[in-house]
N, C-alpha and C positions, 0 to 999 in steps of 0.2 A: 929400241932396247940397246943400252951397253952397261961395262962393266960396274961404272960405278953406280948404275940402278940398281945392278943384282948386288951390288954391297949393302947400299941400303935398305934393301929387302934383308938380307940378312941382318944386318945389324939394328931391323928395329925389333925382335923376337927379343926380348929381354929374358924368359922362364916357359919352359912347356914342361906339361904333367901330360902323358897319356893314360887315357881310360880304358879306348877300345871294347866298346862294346854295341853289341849288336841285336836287333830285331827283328822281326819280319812283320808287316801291318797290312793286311788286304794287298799281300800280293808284291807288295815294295819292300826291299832290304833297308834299311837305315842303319846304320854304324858313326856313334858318338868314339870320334877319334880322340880326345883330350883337351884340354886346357891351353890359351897362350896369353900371356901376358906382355902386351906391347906399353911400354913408361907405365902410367897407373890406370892401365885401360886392361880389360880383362875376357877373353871374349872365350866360346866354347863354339870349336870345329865338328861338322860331322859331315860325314859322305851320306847320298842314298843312292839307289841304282834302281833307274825304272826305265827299263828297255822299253815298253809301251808309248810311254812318250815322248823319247828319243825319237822311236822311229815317225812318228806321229809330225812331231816338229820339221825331220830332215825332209819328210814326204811338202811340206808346207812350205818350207825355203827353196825346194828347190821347184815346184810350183811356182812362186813369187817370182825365182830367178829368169822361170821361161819366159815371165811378161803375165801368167795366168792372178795375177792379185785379184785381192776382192772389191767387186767392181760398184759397190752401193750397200748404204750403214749397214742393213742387212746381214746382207755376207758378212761384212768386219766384224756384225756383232755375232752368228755365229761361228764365225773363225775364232773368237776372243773366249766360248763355251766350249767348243769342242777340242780345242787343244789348252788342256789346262793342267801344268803340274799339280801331282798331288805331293804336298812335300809338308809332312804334318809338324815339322820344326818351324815353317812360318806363323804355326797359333800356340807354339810354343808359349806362357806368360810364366809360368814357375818351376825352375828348375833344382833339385833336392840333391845332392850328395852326402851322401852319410846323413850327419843331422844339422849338417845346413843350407836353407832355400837362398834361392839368388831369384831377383825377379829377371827376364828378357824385356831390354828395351828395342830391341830389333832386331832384324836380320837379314842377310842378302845373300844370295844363290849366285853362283854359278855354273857352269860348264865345266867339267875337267879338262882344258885343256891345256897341254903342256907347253904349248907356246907365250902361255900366260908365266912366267919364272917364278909368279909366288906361290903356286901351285907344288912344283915339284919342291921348293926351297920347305913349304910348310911338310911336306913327304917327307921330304929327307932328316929333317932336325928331329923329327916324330920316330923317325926309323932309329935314330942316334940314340933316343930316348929309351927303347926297349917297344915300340909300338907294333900291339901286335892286331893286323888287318883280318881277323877271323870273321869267316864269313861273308869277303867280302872281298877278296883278295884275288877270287881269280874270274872276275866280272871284270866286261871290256871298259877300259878305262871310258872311252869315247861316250858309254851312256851311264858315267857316275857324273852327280854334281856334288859340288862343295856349297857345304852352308856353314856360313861365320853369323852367329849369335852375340850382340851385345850383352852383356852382364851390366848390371845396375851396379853406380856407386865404381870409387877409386881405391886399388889394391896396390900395398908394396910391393906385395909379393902374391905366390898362388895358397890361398890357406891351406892348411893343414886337414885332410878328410880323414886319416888314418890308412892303414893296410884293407885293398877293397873293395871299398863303401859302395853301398846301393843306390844306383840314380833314380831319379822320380821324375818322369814327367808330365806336367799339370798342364792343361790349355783350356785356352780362352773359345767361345764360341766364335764362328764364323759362317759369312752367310754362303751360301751356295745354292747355284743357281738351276732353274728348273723350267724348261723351253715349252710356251704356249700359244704364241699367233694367234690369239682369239679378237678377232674384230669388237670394237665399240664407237656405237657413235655418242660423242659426246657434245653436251650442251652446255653452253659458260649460263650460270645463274638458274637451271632446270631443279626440280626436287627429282631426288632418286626414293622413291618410296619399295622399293624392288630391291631385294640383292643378286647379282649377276653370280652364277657358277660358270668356274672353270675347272679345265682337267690338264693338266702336265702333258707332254708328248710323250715321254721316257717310261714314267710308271704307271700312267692312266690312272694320278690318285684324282680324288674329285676336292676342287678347293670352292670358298665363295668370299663373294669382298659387296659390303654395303657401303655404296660410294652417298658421302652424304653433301658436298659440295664441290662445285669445278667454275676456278674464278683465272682472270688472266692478270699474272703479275708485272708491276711495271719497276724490273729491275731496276732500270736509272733513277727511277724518281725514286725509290727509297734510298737506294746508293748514294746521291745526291742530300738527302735528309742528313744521311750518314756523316759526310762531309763537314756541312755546316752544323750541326751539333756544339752548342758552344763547351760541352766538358773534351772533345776534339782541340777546342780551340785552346784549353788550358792547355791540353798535356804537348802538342807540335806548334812549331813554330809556323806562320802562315806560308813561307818557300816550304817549307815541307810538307806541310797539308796540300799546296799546290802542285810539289812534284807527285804525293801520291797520287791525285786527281787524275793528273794529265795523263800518268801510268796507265790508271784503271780506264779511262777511257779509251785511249792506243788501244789496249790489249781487248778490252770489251765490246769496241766496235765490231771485229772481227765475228764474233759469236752472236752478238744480239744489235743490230743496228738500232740508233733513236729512231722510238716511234713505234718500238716492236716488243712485244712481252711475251714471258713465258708462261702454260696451262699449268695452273696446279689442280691437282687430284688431295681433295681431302677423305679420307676412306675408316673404316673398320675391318678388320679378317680376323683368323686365329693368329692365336699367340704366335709369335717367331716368324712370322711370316710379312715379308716388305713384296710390294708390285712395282714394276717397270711399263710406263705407259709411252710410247712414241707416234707420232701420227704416221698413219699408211704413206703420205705425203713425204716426208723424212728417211721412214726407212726404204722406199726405193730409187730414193735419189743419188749421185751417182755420189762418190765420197770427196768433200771440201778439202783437202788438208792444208788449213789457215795459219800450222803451229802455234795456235790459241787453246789453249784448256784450263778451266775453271770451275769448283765444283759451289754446289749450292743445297745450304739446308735449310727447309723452312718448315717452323715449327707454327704446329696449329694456335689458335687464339683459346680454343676450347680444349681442355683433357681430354672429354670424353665425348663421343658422339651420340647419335639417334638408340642406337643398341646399349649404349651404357657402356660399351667398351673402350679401350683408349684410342685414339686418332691419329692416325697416318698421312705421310703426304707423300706424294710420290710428283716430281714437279719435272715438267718435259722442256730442258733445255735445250730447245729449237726455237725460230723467232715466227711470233704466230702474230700476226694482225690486230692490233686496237679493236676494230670493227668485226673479229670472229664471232660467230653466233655458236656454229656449229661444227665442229673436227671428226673427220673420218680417223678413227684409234686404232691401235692394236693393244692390248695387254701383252705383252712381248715377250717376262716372263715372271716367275717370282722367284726368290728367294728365302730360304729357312733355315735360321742361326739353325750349325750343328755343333756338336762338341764332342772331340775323338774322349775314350776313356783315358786313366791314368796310367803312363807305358812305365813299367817296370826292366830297367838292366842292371 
């Protein structure tokens, strides 16, 4: 940090409008601080305060810090469930002021901390403004976070809302996650004529899934199709298409070596509902960290499956053997789009 950081932290604040206003949602404060416009970018600040998972977190860092981390996927993955911000601006998709919407193209969290200068720098220009922190104001800074929301689209300036106006906000669904360890043995190429039930740890709701096929994917060899694709071959130049090649292999060896494929789970369940399948193998192993991560979507060939309903896949990026017949599983957990109501401030 020096001086002329914290200039330019100041000098790229072009316009702020404070709002100030505040809610309470299950237990979390949230307070929408106002408007800032940096050159033609336009973004909307707010604080929340959730002591719960403050302390949640500090319990965990400093865990980590003794040496105590988590010692296989397992653990990491329920460490990555059980301390999880609830911060309902991250499903934030439409925001209303008076009578006009702005869509959110994103948003990033973080920490109050004051050693950070664009934290207090955004305080202070807010304070200058007339900003007033009700509700919200005599909470330990140490377990407030700041969330910065992108706005959709380039503004000269902050529009005009009037004396006021009513904020609205709209959100998009989001999955969330629901812990089950149910064993499956699974067979590549087997008919499941059976739907398997399961039950959540948390609520003891009862769920079921009709798995209708489990085949083993051979990332490379489609990757590799990918490559050579002659409308590929139109749109990059062949050093190009070679530099991505060599990329994707670097990086993909690390995750899936040749010769090794991933299990896909093609499935049916109820509506809103996605499965996480990992072999028992996987999740007790001790943790890899490759600095390699890549994500993968594979859509069914069919709509609809055995039940008539639409088809799911759930595909376990672990490197599983050519010659697997048969995987010791877990269903690990699922997932069910929720959607908070529309907040009124």
């Amino acid at each position: 940090m020096n001086i002329g950081y914290l200039r330019q932290i100041i000098s790229s604040i072009a316009e702020i409008q404070p709002l100030g206003r505040t809610a309470e949602i299950s237990g979390i404060i949230y307070h929408i601080i106002g408007l800032i416009r940096y050159n033609h970018a336009l973004r909307i600040v707010a604080l929340h305060y959730d002591k719960e998972f403050a302390q949640q977190a500090e319990i965990v860092e400093i865990t980590e810090s003794n040496g105590c981390q988590p010692r296989t996927n397992r653990e990491l993955l329920r460490g990555d469930s059980s301390v999880r911000m609830t911060n309902i601006f991250h499903t934030v998709e439409i925001i209303s002021i008076g009578e006009k919407q702005f869509t959110i193209d994103g948003t990033e969290t973080m920490p109050c901390d004051l050693q950070n200068w664009e934290i207090p720098v955004i305080f202070t220009e807010f304070f200058k403004r007339g900003w007033n922190p009700d509700g919200i104001e005599y909470q330990s800074i140490e377990n407030l976070f700041l969330t910065t929301a992108e706005i959709s689209g380039e503004y000269d300036c902050i529009p005009d809302f009037g004396e006021n106006p009513v904020l609205r906000l709209t959100f998009r669904c989001e999955p969330k996650p629901y812990w089950v360890e149910q064993p499956v043995t699974l067979s590549i190429g087997t008919e499941y004529p059976d739907k398997l039930y399961f039950q959540d740890k948390d609520l003891s709701a009862n769920h079921w899934v009709q798995i209708n096929q489990v085949y083993l994917l051979d990332i490379w060899e489609e990757t590799m199709k990918n490559f050579d694709d002659p409308l590929l071959a139109e749109q990059f130049a062949a050093s190009e298409r070679n530099k991505h090649k060599a990329d994707f292999e670097s990086h993909f060896t690390a995750i899936c070596p040749k010769d090794m494929c991933f299990l896909v789970i093609e499935y049916e369940c109820e509506e809103d509902i996605s499965l996480r399948f990992q072999s028992k193998e996987w999740l007790n192993a001790t943790i890899q960290d490759n600095s390699s991560c890549m994500g993968f979507l594979i859509k069914p060939e069919k709509k609809t499956g055995i039940l008539g309903l639409p088809l799911k896949t759930s595909i376990m990026a672990e490197p599983i053997s050519k010659n697997c017949a048969i995987i010791d599983t877990e269903l690990v957990f699922y997932s069910i789009l929720q959607k908070y109501d529309d907040v009124l401030l």
